[in-house]
C-alpha positions in Angstrom: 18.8 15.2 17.3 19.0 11.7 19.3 17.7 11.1 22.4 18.8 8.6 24.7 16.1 7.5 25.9 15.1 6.5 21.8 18.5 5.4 20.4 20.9 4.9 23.4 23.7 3.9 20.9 26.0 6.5 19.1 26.0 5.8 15.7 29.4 5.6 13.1 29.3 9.2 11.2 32.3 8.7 9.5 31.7 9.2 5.8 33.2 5.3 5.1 31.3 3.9 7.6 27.7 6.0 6.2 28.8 5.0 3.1 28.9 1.3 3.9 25.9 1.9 5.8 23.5 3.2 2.6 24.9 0.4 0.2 23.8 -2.2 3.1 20.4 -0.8 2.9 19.7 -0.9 -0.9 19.2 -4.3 -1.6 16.0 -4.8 1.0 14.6 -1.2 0.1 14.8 -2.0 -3.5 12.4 -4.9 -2.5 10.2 -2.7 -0.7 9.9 0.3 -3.4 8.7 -2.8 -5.6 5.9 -3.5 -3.4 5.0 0.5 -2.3 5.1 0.7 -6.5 2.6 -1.7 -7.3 0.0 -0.6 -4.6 0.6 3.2 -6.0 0.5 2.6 -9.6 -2.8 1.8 -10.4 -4.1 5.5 -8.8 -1.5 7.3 -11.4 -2.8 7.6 -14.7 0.8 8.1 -16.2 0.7 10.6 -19.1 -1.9 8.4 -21.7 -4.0 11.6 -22.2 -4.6 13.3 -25.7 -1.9 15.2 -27.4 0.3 15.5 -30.4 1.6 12.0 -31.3 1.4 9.1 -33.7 -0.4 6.1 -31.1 -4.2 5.9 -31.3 -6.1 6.5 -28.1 -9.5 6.9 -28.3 -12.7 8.2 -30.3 -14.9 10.8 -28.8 -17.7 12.7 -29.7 -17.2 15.8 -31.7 -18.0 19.4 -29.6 -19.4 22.5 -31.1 -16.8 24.7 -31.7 -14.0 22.5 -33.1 -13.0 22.4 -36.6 -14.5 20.2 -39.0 -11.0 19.2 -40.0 -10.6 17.0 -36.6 -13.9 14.9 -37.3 -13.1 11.6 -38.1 -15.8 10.1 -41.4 -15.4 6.7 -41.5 -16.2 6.6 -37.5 -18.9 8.9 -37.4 -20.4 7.2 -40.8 -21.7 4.1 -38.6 -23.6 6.4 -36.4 -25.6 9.2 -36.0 -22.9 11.1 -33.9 -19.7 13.0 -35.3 -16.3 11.6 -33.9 -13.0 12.8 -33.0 -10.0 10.7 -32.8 -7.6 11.4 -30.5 -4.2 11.0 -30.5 -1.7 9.8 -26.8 0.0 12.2 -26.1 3.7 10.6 -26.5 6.3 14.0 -25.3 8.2 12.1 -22.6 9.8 14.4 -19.4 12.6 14.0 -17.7 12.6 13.3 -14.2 15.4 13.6 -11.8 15.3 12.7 -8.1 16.9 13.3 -5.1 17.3 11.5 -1.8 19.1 12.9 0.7 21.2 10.6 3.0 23.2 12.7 5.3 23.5 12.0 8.7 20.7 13.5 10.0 18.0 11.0 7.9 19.6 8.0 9.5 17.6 8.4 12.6 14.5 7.3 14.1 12.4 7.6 17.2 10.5 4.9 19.0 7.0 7.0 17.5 8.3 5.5 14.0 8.6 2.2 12.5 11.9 2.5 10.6 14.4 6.0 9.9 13.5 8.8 7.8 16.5 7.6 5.6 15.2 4.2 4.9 12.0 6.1 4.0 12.9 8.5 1.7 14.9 5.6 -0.7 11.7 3.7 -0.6 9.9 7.0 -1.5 12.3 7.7 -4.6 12.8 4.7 -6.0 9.2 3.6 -5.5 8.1 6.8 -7.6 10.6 6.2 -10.6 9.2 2.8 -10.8 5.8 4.8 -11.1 7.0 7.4 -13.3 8.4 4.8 -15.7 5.2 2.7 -16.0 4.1 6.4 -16.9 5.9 6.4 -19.8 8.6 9.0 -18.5 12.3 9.5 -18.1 13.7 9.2 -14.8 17.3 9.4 -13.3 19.2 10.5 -10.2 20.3 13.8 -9.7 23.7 14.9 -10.4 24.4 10.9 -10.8 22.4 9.1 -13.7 20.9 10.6 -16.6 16.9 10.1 -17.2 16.0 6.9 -19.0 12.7 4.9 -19.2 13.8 1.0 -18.1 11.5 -1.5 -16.9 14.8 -1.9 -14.7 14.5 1.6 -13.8 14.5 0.9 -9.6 17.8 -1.7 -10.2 19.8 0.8 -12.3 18.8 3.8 -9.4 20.3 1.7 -7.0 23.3 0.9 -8.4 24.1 4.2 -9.2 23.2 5.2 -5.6 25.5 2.7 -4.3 28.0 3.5 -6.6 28.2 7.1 -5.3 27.5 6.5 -1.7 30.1 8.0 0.0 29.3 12.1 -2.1 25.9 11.5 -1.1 26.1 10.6 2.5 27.9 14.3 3.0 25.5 16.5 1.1 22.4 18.2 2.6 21.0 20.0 0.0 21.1 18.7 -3.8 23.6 19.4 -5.8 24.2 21.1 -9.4 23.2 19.2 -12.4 22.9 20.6 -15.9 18.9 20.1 -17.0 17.3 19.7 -19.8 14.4 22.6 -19.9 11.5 21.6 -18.4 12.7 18.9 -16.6 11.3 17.3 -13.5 12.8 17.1 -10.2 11.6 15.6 -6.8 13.6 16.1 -4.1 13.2 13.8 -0.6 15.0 15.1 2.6 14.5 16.0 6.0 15.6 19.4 4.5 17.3 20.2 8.0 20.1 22.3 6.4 21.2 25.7 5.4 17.7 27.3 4.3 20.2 29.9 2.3 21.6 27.0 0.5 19.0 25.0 -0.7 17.2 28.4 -1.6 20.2 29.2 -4.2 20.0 25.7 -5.2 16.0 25.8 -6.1 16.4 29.0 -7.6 19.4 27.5 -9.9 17.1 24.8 -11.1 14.1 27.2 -11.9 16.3 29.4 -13.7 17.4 26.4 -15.6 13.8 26.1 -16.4 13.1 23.5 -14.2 10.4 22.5 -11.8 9.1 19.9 -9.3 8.3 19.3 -6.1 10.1 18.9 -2.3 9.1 16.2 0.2 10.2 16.7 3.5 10.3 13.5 5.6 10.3 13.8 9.3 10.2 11.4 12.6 7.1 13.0 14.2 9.3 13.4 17.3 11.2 16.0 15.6 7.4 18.0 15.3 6.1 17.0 18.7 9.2 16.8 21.0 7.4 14.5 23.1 10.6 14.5 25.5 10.5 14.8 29.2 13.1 14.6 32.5 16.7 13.9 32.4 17.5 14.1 28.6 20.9 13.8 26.5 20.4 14.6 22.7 23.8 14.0 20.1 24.0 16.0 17.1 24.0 13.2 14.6 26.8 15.4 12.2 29.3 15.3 14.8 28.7 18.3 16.9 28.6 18.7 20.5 26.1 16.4 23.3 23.1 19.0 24.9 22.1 17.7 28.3 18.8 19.1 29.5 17.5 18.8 32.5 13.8 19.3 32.2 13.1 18.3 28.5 9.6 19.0 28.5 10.6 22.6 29.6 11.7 23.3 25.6 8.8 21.9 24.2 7.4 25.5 23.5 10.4 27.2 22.3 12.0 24.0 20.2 7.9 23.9 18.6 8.3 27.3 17.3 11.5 27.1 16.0 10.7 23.5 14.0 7.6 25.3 13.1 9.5 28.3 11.2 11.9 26.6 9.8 9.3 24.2 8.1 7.6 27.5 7.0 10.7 28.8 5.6 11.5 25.2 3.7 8.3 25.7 2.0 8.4 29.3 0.9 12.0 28.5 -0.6 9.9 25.8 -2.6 7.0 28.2 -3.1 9.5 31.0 -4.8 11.0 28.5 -7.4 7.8 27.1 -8.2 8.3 24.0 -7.1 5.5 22.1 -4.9 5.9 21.4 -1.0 4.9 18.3 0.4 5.2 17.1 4.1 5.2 12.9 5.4 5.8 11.7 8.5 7.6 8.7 9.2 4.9 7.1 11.3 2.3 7.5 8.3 2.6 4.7 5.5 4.3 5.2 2.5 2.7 4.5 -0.6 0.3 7.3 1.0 3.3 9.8 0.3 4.4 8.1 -2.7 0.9 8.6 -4.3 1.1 12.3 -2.8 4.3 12.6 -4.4 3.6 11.2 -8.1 0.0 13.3 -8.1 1.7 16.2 -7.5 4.1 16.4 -10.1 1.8 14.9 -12.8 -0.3 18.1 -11.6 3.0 20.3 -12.1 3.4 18.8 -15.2 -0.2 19.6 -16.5 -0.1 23.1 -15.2 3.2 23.7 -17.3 1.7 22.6 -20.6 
């Protein structure tokens, strides 16, 4: 949806020229998820909890109840307390992640300060940057395969430029084999097929799979402040509406946004995956934190 009165030019939807248009981007959004990463980071605690592995983590005092076995002597000998020691917990996930850029994300109202594609690149990379410090695995869906690199938001964006022109035509994300209990987090506008990217959620469950959906919006697509004379472009290609009266389909255009936002989140709902919601004119590390609680939550409930 466009409005005139927003963005009065018509953009290039060609697939080349969208293609172009995403590898353009990369370099300054890398720059940014760098800066959106180090202001998140410090409010994700990563996965140094207690669990099976071979690192020390920390001592702590021994509860009724647990086996003698797990009591640590030497420790507990220069006090008058029993001891545990714990182990990190070291089992790595894989993470894979999704950013949609079809047409539709490359547009922005006046409300915003920058398009909902721009956003959700920042959003992505941003949280492997995050997940890595974590100590995880992270790739891009369908396109690079999870690793943990300090370089992690460098080699993400060169794989995203290096398959720019596939991604700039897909709405929904696309089949990739998983490992089981992999990770995803999917970032889109999620204005496509709801039949489509059910079948794809309920692939990646039945894979074993889980994660969560962000859906980015311009908060003119919620509040259709539009009014008067008003010409809106389909940004895939379709045909120009003209309405007279704008404000006339506030009601109506409300309802419909409104259900189909409901519907996005009960596709996520039935494949277990978590739904999240950010609006472009909100800042966002506040959605990358969002974003990276709520799959370390996913994560804990799963173990």
């Amino acid at each position: 949806m466009i409005d005139t009165a927003f963005t009065p030019r018509r953009r290039d939807n060609s697939a080349p020229a969208r293609a172009a248009d995403l590898a353009a981007r990369l370099p300054r959004l890398v720059a940014r998820a760098h800066e959106v990463a180090a202001s998140v980071a410090p409010g994700v605690h990563g996965r140094r909890r207690a669990g099976t592995g071979e690192t020390f983590w920390q001592f702590r005092p021994f509860m009724a109840g647990e086996s003698a076995q797990r009591i640590d002597w030497r420790r507990s000998a220069r006090s008058d307390q029993l001891y545990v020691r714990e182990r990190e917990w070291e089992a790595a996930h894989d993470y894979h992640l999704w950013m949609d850029a079809s047409p539709s994300m490359a547009w922005r109202s006046s409300l915003a300060a920058e398009d909902k594609l721009d956003r959700a690149l920042v959003l992505g990379l941003a949280l492997a940057d995050v997940l890595v410090r974590g100590g995880e695995r992270v790739g891009a869906l369908g396109l690079a395969a999870p690793v943990s690199a300090r370089d992690i938001v460098d080699r993400l964006a060169r794989a995203l430029e290096a398959d720019a022109a596939a991604l700039a035509l897909a709405e929904t994300p696309p089949m990739a084999p998983l490992r089981p209990r992999a990770r995803l987090a999917l970032i889109s506008d999620f204005l496509c097929d709801i039949g489509a990217l059910s079948a794809a959620l309920a692939s990646y469950a039945a894979a074993g799979a889980s994660g969560a959906l962000l859906m980015v919006i311009d908060p003119s697509e919620e509040s259709f402040p539009f009014e008067g004379e008003t010409l809106f472009r389909d940004t895939d290609g379709g045909g120009d509406f003209h309405a007279g009266a704008a404000q006339s389909l506030r009601a109506s255009y409300a309802a419909r946004f409104a259900d189909h936002r409901a519907a996005v989140a009960e596709a996520a709902r039935r494949a277990g995956f978590l739904f999240l919601l950010h609006h472009t004119d909100r800042p966002a590390a506040e959605a990358a934190l969002a974003l990276a609680m709520g799959l370390q939550g996913a994560t804990e409930r799963a173990r």
